[in-house]
C-alpha positions in Angstrom: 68.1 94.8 139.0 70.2 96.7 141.8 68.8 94.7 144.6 69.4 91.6 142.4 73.3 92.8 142.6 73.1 93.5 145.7 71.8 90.4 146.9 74.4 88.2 144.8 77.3 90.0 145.7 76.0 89.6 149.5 76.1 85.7 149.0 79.1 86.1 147.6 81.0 87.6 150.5 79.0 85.0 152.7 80.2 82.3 150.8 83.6 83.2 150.7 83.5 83.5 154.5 81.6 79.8 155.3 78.6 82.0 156.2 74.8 81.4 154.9 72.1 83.8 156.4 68.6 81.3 155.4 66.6 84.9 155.8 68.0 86.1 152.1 68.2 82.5 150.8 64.8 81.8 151.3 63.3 85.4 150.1 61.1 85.1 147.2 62.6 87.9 145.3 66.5 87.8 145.7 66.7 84.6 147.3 68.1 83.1 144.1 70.5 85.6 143.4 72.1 85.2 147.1 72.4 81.7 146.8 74.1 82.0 143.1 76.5 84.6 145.2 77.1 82.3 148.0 78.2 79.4 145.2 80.4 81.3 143.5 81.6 82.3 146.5 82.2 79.2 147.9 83.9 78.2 144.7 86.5 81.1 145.3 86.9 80.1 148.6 87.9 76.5 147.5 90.1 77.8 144.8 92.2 79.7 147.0 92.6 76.6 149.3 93.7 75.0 146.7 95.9 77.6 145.1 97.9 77.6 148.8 98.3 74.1 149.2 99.7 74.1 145.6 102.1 76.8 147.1 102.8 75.7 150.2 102.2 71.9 150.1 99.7 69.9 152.5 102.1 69.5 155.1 102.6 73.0 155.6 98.9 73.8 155.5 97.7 71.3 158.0 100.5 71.4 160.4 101.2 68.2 160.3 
């Protein structure tokens, strides 16, 4: 169970940072719980994109 957590909570941060290592993804025994991390972590990412533009409006986050 603790390398389960582990593993998750690894493809979380990953996800959250636009970074997949395909070594954990693919391992047979936590490989599913990374890439659960790394959607949810993807997820937060995109929330908090969206949470700033809502903020700061698109202009302001593009540059444009």
């Amino acid at each position: 169970m603790d390398d389960a957590l582990v593993a998750y909570n690894a493809g979380r941060v990953d996800g959250a940072a636009g970074f997949r290592d395909p070594q954990i993804a693919e391992d047979p025994e936590v490989g599913a719980d990374y890439r659960i991390g790394l959607l949810d972590g993807r997820i937060a990412a995109f929330h908090l994109n969206r949470e700033l533009r809502g903020i700061l409006g698109p202009d302001d986050v593009t540059g444009a």
